[in-house]
Structures are given as C-alpha cells and as structure tokens.
C-alpha positions in Angstrom: 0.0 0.0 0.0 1.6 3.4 -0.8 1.8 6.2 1.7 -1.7 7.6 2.6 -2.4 11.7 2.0 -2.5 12.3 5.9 -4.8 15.4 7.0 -5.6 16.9 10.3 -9.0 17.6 11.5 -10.4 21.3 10.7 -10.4 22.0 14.5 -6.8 21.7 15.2 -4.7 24.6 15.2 -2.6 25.0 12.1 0.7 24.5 14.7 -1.2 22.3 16.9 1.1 18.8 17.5 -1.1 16.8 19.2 -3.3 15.4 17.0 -4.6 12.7 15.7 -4.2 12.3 12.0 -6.2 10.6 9.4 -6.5 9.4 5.6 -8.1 7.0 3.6 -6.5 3.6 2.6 -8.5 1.8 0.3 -11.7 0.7 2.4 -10.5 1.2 5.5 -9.9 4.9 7.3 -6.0 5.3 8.6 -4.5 6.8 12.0 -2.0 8.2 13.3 0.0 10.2 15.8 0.7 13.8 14.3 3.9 13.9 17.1 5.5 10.9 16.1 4.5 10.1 12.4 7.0 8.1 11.9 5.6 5.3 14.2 3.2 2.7 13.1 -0.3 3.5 12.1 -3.1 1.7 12.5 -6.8 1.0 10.7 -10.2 1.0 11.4 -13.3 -0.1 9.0 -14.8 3.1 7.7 -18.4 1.9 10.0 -16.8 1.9 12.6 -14.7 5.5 11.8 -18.6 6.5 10.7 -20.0 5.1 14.2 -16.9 6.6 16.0 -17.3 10.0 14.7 -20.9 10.3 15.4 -21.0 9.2 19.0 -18.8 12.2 19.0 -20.7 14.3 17.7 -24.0 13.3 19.6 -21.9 14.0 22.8 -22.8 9.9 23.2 -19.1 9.6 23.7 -17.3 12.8 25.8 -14.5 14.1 23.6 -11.3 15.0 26.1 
C-alpha cells in the first residue's frame, strides 16, 4: 500500500502537534499520531470510523 495523504482535523490549530491524523487507505480509514509520524499506524473499517465520529458528535461519547 503506498503512503496515505494524511490530513488533520479542521479543528486543530494549524501549529497544533497533538493530533490525531487521518487518511483514507482503500476501504478502511487510517490513523495516526501527528507527534510521532513516523511510528506505526493503525486501521479502522470506515463503519466503525462513521460510528466513532458520530457518537462524538451526539456528545454519546465525551470528547477529552
């Protein structure tokens, strides 16, 4: 798989370092660490990134 277009959410700060980042790889939704991006990333299914996000924004799951 080649290197995935990473992107940070629109809420960060443009010099903001702690973040999660994210990009699509094929079917599945990529993440990873904006402070250490050279680390391994990991994957989720995009239903679950989809059922993640959500309960986020519902306020079903407390953002910290």
């Amino acid at each position: 798989m080649s290197e995935p277009k990473w992107r940070k959410s629109s809420y960060s700060e443009a010099s903001a370092n702690a973040c999660v980042e994210m990009a699509t790889a094929g079917p599945l939704i990529a993440l990873r660490d904006s402070k250490h991006p050279e680390l391994p990333w990991t994957t989720v299914s995009r239903a679950a990134w989809s059922e993640f996000t959500g309960a986020l924004g519902t306020g079903a799951l407390p953002a910290r």
